[in-house]
N, C-alpha and C positions, 0 to 999 in steps of 0.2 A: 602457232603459225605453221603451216603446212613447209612441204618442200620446196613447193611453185612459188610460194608465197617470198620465201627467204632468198631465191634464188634471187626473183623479179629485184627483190630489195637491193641487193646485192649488184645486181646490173645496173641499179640504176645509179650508185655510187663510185661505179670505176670509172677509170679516164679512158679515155680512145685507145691509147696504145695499149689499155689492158683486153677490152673490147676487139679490140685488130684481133689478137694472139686467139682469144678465146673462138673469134668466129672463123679464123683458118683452121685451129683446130678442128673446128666442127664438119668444116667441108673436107676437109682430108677423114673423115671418119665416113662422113657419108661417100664419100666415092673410092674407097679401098675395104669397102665391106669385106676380105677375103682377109686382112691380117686382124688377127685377135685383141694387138692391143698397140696404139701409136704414141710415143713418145715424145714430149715437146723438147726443144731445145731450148739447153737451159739458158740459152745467150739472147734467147727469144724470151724467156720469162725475166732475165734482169734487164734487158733492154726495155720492155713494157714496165718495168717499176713495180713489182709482185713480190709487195716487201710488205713486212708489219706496219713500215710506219703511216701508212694509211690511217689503219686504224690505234694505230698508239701513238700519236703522235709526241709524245713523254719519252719511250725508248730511245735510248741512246744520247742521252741528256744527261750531264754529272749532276749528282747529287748535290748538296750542299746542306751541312745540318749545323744552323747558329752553333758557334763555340758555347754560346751560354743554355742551350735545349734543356739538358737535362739538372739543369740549376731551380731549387724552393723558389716557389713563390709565395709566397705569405701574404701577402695584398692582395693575390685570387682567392687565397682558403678564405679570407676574414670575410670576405665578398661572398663567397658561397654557404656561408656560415650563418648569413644572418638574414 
């Protein structure tokens, strides 16, 4: 998958408020050509929702592992067994 490719992908999975931030960004880039490098604010990227959990939705979700997990089964080996 190319650059453009991942990008487009990408664009077309975020929500508006991620979309707002990214296209102000852009227009402040193109009409300040003279500074070097523009900084977003970062109250602008948690207000737009510019978190993992887009894409992991699992993060931040407790764990929970049955009391009995790591307990013999016998009735699955006989089962694979035969």
């Amino acid at each position: 998958m190319t650059l453009r490719e991942e990008l487009i992908n990408e664009i077309e999975q975020a929500s508006d408020d991620v979309l707002q931030v990214l296209l102000s960004f852009l227009r402040q880039t193109r009409l300040s050509q003279s500074e070097p490098f523009l900084s977003i604010d970062s109250a602008e990227i948690s207000s737009a929702g510019l978190t993992a959990q887009k894409h992991y939705p699992l993060r931040g979700m407790p764990l929970v592992i049955a009391e009995d997990f790591d307990e013999p089964m016998p009735d699955l080996w006989d089962a694979l067994g035969t």
